[in-house]
N, CA, C and O of each residue as an XYZ file, in Angstrom:
816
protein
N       0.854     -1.206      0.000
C       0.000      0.000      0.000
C       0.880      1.244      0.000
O       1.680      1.334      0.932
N       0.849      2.235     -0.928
C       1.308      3.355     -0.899
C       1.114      4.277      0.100
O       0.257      3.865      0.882
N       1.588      5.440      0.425
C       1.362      6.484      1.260
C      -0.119      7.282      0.645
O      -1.011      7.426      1.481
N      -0.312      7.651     -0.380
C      -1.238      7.934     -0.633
C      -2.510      6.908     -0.424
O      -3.551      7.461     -0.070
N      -2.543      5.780     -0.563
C      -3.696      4.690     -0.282
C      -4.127      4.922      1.445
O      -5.316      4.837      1.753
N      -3.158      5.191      2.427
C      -3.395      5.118      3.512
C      -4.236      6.729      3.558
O      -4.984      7.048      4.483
N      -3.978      7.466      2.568
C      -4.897      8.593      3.312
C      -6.572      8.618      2.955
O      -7.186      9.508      3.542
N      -7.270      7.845      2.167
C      -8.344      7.244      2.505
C      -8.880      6.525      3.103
O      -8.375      5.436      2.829
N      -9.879      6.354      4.027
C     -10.597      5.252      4.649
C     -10.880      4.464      3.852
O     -10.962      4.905      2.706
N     -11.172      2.885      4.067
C     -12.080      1.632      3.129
C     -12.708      1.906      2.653
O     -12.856      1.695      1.449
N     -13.703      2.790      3.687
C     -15.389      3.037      3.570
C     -15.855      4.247      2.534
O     -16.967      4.368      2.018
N     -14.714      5.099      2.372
C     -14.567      5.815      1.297
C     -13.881      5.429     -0.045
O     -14.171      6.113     -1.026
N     -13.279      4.727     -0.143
C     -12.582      4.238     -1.447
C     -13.313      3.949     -2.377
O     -12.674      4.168     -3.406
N     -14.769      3.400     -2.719
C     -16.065      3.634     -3.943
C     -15.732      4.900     -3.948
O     -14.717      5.353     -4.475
N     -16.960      5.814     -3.091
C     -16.908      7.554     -3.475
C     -15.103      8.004     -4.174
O     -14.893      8.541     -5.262
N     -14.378      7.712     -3.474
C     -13.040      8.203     -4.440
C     -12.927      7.530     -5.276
O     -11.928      8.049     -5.775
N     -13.270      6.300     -6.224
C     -12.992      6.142     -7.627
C     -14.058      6.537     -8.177
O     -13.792      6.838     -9.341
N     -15.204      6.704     -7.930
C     -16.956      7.077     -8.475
C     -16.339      8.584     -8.902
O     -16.110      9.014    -10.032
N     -16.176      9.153     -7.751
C     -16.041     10.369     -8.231
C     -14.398     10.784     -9.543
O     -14.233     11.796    -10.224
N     -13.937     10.145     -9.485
C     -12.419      9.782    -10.113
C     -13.443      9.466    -11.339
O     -13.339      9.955    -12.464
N     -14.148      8.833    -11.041
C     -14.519      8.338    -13.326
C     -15.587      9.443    -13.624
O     -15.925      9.775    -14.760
N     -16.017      9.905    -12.601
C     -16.720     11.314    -12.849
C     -16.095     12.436    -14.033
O     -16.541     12.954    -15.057
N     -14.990     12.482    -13.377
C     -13.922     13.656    -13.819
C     -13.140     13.252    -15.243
O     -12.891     14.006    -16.183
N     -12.749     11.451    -15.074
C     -12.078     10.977    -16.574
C     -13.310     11.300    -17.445
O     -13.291     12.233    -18.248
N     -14.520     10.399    -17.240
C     -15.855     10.638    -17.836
C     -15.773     11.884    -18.770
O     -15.498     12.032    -19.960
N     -16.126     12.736    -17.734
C     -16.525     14.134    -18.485
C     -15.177     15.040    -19.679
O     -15.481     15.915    -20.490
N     -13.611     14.452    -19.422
C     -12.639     14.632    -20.035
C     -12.187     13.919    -20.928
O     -11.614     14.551    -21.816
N     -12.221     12.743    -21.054
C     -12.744     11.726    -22.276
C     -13.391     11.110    -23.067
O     -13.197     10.655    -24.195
N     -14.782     11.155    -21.850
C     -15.890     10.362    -22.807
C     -15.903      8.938    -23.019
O     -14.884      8.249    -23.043
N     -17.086      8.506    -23.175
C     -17.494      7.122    -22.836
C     -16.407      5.925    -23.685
O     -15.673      4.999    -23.342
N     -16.833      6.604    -25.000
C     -15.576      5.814    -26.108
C     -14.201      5.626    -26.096
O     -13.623      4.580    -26.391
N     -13.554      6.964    -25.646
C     -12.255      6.744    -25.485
C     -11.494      6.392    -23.886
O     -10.278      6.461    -23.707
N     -12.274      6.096    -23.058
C     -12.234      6.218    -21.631
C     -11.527      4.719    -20.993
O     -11.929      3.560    -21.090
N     -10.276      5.311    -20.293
C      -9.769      3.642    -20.038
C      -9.345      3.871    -18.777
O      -9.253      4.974    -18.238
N      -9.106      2.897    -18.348
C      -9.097      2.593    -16.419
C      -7.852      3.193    -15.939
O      -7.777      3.576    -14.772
N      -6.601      3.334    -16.971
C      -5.457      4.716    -16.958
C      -5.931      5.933    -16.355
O      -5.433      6.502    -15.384
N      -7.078      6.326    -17.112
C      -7.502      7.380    -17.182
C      -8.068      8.114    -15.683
O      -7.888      9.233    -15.202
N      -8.737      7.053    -15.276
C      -9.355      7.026    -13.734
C      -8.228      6.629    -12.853
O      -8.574      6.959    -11.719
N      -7.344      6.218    -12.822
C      -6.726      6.344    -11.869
C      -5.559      7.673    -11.817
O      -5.028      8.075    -10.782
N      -5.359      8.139    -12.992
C      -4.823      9.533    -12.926
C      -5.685     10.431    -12.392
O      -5.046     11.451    -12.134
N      -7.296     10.592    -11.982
C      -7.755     11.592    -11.427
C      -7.654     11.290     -9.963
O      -8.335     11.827     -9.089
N      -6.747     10.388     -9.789
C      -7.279     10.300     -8.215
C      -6.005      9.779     -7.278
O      -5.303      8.855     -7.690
N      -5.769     10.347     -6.136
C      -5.067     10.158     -5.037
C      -4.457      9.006     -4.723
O      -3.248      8.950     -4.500
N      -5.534      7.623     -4.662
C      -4.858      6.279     -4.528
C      -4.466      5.818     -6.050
O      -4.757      6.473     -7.051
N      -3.659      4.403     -6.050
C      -2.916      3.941     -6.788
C      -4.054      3.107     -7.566
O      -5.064      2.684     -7.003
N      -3.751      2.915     -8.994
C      -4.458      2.259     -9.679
C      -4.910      0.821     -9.655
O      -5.717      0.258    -10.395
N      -4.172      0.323     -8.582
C      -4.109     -1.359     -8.570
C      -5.290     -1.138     -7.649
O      -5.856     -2.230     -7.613
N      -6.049     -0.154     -6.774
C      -7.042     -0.106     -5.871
C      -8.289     -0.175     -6.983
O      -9.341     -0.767     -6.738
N      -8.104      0.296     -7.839
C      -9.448     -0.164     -9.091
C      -9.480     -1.348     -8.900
O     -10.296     -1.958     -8.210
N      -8.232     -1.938     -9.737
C      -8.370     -3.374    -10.287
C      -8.849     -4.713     -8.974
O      -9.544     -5.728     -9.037
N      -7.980     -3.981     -7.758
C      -8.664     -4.994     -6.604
C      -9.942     -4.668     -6.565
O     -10.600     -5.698     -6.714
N     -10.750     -3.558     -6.412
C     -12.075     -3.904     -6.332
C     -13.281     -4.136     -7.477
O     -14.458     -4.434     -7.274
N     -12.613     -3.908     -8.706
C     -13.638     -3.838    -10.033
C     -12.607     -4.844    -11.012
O     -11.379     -4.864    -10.927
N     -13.451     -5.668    -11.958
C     -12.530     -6.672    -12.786
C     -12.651     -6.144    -13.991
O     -13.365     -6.985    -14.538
N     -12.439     -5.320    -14.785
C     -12.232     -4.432    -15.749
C     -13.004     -3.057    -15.977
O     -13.808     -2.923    -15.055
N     -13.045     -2.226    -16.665
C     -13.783     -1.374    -17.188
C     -15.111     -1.730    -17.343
O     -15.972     -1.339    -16.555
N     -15.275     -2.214    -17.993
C     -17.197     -2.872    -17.772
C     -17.435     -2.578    -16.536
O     -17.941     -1.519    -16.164
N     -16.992     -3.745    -15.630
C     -17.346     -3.909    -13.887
C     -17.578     -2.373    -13.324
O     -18.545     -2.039    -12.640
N     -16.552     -1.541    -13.726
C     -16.751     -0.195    -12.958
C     -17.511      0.567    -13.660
O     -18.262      1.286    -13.002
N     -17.581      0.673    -15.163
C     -18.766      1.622    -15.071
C     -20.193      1.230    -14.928
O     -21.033      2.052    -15.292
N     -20.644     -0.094    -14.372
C     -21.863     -0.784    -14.427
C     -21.820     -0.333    -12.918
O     -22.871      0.036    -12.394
N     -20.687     -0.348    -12.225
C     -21.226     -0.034    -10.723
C     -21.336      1.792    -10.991
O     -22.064      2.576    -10.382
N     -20.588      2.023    -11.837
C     -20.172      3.772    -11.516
C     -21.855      4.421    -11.849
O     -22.439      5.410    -11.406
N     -22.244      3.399    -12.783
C     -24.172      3.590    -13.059
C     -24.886      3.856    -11.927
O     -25.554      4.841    -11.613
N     -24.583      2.559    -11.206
C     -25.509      2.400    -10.078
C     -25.668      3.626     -9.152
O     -26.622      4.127     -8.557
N     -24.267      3.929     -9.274
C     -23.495      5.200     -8.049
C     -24.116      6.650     -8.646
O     -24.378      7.571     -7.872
N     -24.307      6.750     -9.979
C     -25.064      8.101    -10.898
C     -26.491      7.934    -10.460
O     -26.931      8.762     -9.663
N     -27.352      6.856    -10.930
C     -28.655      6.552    -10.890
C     -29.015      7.161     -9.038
O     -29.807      8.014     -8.638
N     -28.032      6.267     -8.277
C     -28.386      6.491     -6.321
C     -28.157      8.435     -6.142
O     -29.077      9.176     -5.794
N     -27.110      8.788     -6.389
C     -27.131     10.028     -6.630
C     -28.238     10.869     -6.946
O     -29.068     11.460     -6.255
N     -28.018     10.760     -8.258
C     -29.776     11.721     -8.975
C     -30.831     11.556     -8.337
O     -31.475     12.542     -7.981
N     -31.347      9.985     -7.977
C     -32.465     10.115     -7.068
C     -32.628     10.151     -6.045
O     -33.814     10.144     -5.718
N     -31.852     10.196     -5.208
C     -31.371     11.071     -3.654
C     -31.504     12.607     -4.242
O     -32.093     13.419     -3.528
N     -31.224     12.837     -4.921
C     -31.441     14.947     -5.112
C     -32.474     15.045     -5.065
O     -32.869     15.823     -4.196
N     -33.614     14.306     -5.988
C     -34.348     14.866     -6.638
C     -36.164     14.052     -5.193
O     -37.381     14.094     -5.370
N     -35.476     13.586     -4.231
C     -36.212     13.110     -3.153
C     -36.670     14.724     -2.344
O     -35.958     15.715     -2.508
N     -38.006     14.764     -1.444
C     -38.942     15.337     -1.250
C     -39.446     15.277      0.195
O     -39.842     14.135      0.428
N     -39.583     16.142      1.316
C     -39.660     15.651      2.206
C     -41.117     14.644      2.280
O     -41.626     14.202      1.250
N     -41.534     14.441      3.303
C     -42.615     12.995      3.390
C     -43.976     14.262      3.364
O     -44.944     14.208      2.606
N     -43.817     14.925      3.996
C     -45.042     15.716      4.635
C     -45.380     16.762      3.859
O     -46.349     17.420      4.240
N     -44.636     17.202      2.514
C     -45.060     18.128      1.298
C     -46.510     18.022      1.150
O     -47.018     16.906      1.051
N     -47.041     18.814      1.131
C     -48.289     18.730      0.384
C     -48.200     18.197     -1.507
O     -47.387     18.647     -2.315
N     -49.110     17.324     -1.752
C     -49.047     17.065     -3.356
C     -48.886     18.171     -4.248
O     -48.661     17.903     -5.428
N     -48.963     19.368     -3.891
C     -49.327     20.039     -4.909
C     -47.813     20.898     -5.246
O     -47.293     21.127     -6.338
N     -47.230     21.356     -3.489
C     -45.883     21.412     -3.627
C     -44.827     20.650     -4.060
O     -43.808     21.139     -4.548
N     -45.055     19.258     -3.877
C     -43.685     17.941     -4.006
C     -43.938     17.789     -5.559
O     -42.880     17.396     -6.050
N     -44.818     17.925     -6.445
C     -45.049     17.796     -7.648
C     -43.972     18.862     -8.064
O     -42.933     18.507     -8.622
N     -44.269     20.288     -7.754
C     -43.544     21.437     -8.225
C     -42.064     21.034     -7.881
O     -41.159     20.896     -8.703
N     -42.011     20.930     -7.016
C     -40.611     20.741     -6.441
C     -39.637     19.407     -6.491
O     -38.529     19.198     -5.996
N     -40.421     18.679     -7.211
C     -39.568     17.103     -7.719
C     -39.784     17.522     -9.587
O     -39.315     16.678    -10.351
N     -40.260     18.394    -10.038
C     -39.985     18.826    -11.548
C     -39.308     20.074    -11.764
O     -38.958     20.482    -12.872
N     -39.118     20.720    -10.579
C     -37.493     21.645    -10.230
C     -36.073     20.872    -10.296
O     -35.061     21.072    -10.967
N     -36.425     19.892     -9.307
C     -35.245     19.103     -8.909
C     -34.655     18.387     -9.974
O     -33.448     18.274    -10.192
N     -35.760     17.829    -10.738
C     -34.740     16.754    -12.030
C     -35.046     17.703    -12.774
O     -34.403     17.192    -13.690
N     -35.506     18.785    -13.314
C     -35.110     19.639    -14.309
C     -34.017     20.337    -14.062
O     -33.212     20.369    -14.993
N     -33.604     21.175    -12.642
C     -32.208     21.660    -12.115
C     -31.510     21.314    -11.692
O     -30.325     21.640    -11.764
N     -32.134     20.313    -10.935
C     -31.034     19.809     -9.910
C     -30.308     20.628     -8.878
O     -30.205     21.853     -8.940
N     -29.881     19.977     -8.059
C     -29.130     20.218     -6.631
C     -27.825     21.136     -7.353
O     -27.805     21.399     -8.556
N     -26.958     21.482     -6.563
C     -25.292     21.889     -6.805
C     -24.447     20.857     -6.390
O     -24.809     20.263     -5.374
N     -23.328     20.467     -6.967
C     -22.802     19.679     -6.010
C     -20.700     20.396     -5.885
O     -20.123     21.020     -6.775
N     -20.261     20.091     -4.874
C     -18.656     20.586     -4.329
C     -18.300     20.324     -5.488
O     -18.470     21.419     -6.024
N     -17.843     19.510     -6.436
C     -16.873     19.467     -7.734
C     -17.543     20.166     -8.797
O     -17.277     21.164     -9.466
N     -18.825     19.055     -8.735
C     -19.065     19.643    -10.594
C     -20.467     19.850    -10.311
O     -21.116     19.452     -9.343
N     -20.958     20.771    -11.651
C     -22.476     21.499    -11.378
C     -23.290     20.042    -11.908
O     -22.943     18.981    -12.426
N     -24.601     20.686    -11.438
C     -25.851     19.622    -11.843
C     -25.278     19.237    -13.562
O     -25.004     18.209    -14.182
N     -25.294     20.297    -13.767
C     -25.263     20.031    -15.729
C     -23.759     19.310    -16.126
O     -23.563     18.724    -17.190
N     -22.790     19.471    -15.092
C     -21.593     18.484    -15.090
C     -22.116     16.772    -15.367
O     -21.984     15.912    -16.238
N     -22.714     16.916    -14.152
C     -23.562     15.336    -13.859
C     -23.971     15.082    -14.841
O     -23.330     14.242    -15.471
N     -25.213     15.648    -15.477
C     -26.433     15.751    -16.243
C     -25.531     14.889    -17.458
O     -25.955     13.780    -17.784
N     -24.402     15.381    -18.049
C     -23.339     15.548    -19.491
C     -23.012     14.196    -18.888
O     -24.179     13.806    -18.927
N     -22.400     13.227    -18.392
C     -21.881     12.291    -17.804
C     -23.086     11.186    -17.920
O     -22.981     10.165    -18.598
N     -24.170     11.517    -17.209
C     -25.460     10.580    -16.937
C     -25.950     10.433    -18.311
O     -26.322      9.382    -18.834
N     -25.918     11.401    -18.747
C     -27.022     11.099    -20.450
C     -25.735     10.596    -21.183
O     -26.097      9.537    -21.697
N     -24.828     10.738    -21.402
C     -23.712      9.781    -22.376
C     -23.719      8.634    -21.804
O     -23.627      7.767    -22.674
N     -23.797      8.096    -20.537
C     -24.218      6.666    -20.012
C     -25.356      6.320    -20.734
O     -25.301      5.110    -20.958
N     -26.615      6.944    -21.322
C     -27.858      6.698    -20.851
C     -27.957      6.479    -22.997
O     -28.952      5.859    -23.371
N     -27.201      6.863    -23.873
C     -27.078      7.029    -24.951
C     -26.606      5.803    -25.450
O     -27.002      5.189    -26.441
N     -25.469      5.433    -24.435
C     -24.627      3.699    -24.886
C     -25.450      2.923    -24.470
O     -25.287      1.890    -25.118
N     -26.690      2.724    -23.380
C     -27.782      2.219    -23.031
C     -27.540      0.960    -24.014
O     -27.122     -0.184    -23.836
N     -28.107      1.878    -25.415
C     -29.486      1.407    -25.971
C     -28.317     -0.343    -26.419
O     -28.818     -1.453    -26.598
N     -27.144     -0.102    -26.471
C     -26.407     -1.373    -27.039
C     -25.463     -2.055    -25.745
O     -24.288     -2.404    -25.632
N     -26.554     -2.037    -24.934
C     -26.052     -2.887    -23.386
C     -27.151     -3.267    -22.214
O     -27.536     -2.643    -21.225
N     -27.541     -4.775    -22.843
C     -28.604     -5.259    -22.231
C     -28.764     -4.607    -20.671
O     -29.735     -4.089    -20.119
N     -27.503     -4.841    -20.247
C     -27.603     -4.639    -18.883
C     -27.602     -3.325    -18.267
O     -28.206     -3.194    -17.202
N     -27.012     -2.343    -18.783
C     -27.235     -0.665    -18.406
C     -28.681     -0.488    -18.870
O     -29.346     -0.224    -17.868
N     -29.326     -0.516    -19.784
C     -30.643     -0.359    -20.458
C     -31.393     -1.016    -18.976
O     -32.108     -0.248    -18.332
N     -31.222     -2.256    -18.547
C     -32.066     -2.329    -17.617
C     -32.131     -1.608    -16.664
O     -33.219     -1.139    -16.331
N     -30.661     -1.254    -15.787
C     -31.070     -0.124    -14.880
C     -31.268      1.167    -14.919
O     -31.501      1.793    -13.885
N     -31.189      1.880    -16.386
C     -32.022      2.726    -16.496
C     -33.819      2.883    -16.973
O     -34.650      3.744    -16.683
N     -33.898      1.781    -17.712
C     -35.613      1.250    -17.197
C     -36.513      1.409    -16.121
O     -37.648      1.874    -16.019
N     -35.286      0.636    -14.953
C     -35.965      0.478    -13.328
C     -35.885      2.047    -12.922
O     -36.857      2.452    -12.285
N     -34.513      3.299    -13.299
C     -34.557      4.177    -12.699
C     -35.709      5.236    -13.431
O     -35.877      6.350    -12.933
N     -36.413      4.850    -14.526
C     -37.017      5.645    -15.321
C     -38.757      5.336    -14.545
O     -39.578      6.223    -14.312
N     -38.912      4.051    -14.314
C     -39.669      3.436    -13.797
C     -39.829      4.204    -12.393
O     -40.977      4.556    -12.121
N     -38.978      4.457    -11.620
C     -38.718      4.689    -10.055
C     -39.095      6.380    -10.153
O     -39.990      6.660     -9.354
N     -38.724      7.283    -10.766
C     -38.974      8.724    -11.541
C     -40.382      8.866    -11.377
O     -41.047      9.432    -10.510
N     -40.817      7.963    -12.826
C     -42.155      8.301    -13.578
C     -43.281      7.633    -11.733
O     -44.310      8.233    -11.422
N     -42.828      6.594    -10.993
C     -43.971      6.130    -10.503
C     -43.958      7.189     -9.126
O     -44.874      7.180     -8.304
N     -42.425      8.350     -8.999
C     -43.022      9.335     -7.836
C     -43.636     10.052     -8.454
O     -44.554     10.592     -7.837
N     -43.470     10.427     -9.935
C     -45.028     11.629     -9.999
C     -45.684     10.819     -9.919
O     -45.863     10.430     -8.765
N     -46.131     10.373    -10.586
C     -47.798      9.177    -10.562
C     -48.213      9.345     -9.176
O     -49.262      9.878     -8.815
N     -47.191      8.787     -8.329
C     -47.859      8.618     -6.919
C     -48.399      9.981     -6.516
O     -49.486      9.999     -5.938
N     -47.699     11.247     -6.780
C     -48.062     12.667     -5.864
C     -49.388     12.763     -6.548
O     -50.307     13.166     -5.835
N     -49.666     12.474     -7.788
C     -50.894     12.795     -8.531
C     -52.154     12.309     -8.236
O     -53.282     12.801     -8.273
N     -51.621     11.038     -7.881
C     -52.481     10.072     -6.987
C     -53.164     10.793     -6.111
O     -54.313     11.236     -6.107
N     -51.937     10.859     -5.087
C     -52.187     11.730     -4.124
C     -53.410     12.903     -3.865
O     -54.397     13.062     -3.146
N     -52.585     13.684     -5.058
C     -53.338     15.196     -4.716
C     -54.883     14.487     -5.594
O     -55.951     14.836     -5.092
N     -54.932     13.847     -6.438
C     -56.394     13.427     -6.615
C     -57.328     13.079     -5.464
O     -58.439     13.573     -5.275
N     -56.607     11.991     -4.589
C     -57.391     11.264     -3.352
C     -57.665     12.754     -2.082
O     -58.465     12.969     -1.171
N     -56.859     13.269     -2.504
C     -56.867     15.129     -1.505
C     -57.968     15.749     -2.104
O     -58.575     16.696     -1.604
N     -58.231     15.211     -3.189
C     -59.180     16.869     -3.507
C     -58.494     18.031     -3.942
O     -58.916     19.183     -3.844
N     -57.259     17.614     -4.499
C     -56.713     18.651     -4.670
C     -56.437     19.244     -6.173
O     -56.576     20.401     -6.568
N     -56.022     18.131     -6.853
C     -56.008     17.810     -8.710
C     -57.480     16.952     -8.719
O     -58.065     16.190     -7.950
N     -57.745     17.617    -10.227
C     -58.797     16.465    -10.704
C     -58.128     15.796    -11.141
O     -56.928     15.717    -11.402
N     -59.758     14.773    -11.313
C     -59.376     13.409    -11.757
C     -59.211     13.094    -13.316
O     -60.068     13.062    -14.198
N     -57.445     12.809    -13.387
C     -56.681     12.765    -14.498
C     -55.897     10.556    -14.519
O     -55.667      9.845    -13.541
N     -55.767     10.271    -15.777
C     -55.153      9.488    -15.431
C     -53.683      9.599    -15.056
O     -52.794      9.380    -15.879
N     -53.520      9.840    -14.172
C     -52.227      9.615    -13.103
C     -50.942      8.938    -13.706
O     -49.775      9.311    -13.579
N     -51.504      7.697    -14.494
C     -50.337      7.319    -14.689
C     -49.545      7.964    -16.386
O     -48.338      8.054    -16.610
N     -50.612      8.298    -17.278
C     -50.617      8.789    -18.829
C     -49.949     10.469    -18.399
O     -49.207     11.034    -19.202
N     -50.285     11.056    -17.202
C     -49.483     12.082    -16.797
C     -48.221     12.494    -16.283
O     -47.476     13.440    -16.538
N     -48.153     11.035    -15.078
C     -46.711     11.237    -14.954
C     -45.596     10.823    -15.871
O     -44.407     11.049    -15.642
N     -46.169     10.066    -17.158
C     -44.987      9.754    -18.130
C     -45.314     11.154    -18.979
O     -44.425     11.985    -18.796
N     -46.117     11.499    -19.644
C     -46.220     13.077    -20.090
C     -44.802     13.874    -19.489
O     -43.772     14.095    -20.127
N     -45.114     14.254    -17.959
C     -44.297     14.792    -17.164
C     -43.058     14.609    -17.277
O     -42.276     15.441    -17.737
N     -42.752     13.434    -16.841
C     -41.253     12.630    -16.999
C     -40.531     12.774    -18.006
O     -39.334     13.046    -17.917
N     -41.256     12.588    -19.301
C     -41.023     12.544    -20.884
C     -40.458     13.858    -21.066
O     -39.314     14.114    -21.443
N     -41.629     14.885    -20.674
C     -41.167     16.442    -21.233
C     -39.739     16.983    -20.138
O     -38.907     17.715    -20.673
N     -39.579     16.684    -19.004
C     -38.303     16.549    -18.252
C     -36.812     16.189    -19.094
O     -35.904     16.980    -19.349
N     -36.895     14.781    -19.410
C     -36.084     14.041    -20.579
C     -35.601     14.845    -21.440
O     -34.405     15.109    -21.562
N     -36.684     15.374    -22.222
C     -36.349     15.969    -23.538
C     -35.625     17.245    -23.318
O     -34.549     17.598    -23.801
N     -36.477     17.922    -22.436
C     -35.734     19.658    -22.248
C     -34.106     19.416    -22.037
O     -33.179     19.708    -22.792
N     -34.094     18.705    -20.591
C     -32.344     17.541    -20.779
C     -31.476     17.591    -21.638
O     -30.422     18.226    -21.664
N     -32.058     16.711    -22.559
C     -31.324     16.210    -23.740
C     -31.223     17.321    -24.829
O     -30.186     17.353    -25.491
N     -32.230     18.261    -25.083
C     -32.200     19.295    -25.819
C     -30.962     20.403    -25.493
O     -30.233     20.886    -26.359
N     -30.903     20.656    -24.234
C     -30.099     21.530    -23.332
C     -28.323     21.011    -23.517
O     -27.350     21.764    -23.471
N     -28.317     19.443    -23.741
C     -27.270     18.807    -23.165
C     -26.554     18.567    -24.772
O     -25.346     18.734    -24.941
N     -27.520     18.141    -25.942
C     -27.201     17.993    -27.147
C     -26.716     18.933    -27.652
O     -25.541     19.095    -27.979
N     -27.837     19.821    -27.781
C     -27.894     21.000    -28.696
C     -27.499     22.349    -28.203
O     -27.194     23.231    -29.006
N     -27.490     22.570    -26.769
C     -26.802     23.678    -26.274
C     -27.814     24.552    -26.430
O     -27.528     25.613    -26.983
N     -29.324     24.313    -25.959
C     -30.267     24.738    -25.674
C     -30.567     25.381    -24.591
O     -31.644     25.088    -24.071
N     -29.665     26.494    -23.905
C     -29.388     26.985    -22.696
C     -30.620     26.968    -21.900
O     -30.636     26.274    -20.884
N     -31.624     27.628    -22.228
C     -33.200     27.917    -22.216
C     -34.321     26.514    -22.084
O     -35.544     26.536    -21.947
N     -33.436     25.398    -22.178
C     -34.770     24.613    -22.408
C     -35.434     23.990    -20.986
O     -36.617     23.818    -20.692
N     -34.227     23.725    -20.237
C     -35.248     23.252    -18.784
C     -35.902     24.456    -18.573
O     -37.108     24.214    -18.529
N     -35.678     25.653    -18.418
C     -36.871     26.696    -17.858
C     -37.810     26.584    -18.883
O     -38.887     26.263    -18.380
N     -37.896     26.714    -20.195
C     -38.742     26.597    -21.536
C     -40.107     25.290    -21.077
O     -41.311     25.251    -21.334
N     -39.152     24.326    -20.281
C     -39.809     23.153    -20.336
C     -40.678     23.204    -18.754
O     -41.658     22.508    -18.491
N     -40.083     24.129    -17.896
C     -40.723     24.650    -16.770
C     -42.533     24.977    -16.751
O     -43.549     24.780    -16.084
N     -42.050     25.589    -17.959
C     -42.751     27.287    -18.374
C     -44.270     26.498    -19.142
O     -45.470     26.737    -19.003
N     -43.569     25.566    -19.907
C     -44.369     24.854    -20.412
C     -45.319     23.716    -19.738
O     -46.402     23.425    -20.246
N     -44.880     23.162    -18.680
C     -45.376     22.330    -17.582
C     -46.403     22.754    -16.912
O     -47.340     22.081    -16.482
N     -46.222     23.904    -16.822
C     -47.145     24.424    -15.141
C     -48.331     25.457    -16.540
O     -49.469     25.838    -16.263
N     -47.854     25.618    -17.512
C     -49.186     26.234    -18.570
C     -50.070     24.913    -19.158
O     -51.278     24.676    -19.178
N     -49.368     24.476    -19.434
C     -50.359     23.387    -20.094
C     -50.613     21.789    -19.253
O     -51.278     20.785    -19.507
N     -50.014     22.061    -18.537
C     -50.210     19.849    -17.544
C     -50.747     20.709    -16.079
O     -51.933     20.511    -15.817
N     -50.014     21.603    -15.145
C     -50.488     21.757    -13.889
C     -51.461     22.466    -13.681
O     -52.436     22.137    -13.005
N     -51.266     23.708    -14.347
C     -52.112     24.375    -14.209
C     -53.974     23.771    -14.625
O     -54.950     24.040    -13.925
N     -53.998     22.972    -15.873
C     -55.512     22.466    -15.416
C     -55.528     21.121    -14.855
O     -56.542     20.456    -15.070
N     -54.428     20.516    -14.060
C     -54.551     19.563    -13.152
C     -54.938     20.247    -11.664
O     -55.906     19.790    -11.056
N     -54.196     21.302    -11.122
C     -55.149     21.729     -9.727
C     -56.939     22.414     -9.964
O     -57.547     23.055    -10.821
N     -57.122     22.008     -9.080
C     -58.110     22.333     -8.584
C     -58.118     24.194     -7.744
O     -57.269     24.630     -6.967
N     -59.079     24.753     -8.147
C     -59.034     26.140     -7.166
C     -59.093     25.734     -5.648
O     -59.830     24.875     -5.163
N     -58.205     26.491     -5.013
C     -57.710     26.356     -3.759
C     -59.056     26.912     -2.954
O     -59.060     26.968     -1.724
């Protein structure tokens, strides 16, 4: 073990390579990106990859898991929101997102959607972004639920809305992230609460 290996804890050594392929990630990119690469962003020695991950595959299938737990930890709501607030404020959250100490939401955002692009030709990433698309779309559904059983939204189908919702989220994203659509999560804000919320509440 090197001198540098000893200045991390165990229990931290994921978060320091997660965040280490964060940084190669966003400076190389998915295609040209090799396990060299991640261990030059980071403090411990490279053989600490290879002991805990068995190639490149292995780590970015966990480094997924570690993006997916992330994003939906931000974009979580306290318990006791009223439906009508946690709706607004969970289509803030994955449209803006949190800040985070290294890199901005839209750092993340650039990283997560180039994962989410190689998807479509990897049985196994495609699935856990399914389950995390699944996990998204079924907290609106549920608040909608919600504020329906409240009296608070009419009665809409819940579930044809929260993929509506989810969907138009996605796109503003990808529009913003592709095309350099500076404007489009607020565009897609702007557009949400005129045409989906606004005749989903009910007068107060």
């Amino acid at each position: 073990m090197s001198d540098s290996d000893e200045q991390v804890e165990p229990r931290d050594t994921r978060d320091v390579i997660m965040e280490a392929t964060f940084r190669a990630l966003s400076e190389h990119g998915y295609s040209d990106l090799r396990v060299r690469d991640i261990g030059e962003e980071m403090d411990l020695s490279r053989q600490v990859i290879h002991y805990h991950y068995d190639g490149k595959y292995d780590l970015l299938s966990s480094f997924l898991e570690y993006v997916i737990d992330q994003y939906e930890g931000s974009v979580e709501v306290d318990a006791d929101t009223d439906p009508r607030s946690e709706l607004e404020t969970r289509i803030d959250r994955c449209l803006f997102g949190p800040e985070f100490d290294d890199f901005t939401h839209w750092d993340r955002m650039k990283v997560y959607h180039e994962l989410y692009a190689h998807a479509q030709n990897d049985e196994e990433h495609r699935e856990l972004f399914n389950e995390h698309y699944a996990r998204l779309r079924g907290s609106i559904v549920t608040v909608i639920e919600d504020g329906i059983e409240q009296g608070v939204f009419r009665e809409v189908d819940a579930e044809l809305m929260g993929q509506h919702i989810t969907d138009s989220i996605h796109a503003a994203r990808e529009r913003r992230l592709s095309l350099g659509h500076e404007d489009a999560p607020e565009e897609a804000r702007r557009a949400i609460r005129e045409f989906i919320l606004d005749s989903l509440y009910l007068e107060l």
